[in-house]
N, C-alpha and C positions, 0 to 999 in steps of 0.2 A: 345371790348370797348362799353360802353353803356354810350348813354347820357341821362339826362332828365332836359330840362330848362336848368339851368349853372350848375346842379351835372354832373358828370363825372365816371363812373367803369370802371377797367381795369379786367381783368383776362388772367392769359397765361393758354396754353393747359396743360392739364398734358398728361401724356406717351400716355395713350391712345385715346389722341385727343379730352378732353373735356373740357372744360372752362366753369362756373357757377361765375355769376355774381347775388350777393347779393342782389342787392335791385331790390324796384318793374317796375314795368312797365315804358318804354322808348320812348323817340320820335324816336329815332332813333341808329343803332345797327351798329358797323363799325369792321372789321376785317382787320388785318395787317399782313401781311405776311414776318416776320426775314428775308427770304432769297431771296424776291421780295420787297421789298417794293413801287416801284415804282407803283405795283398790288394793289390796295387796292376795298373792296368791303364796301359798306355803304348803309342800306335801312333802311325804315321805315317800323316799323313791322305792323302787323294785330293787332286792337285791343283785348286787353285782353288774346295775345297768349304770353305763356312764354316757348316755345321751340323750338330751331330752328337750324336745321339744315346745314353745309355750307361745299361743295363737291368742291374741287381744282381740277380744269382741268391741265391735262398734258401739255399746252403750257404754262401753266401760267410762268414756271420756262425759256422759250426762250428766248434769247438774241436775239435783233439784231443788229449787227453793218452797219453803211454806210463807204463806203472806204474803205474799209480791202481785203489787197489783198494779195496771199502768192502764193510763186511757189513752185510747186511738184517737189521734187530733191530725185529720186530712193525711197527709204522707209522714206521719211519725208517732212515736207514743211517746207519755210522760208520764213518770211518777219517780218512787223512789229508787235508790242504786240498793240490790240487798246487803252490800255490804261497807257501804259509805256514807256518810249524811251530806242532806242535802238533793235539791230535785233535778232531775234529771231530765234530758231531750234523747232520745234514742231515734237515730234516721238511718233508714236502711241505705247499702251501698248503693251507688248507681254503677253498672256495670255496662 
């Protein structure tokens, strides 16, 4: 997303991770992450640079929860869902 004054650009990635946004130069360049959203990144560019680069770190996809607690019961754990009610059976994959 690129802003300049009150205009506004969106662009989504295509497959191989590029986004091109149309018009010219911007106050500033913000980036939204589908599956983080809570993540978001916003700078203000260098002037006169119209390419830029922007590399996702692997923690960015962690959750964390406060209070979630689950007891280890043989090959699975149980307790609460943190965002559902009701108790849960958590078993890992078999691969």
């Amino acid at each position: 997303m690129g802003f300049s004054g009150k205009d506004t650009s969106y662009a989504e990635c295509n497959p191989e991770g590029l986004a091109t946004l149309e018009t010219g130069l911007f106050d500033s360049i913000g980036v939204y992450f589908e599956f983080c959203p809570d993540h978001t990144l916003i700078f203000i560019p260098e002037a006169k640079k119209n390419y830029f680069e922007v590399k996702t770190e692997p923690w960015i996809f962690e959750v964390i929860f406060r209070n979630f607690y689950l007891t280890a019961e043989k090959n699975r754990l149980i307790g609460k869902h943190p965002m559902m009610k009701g108790d849960f059976i958590y078993l890992k994959n078999q691969e």
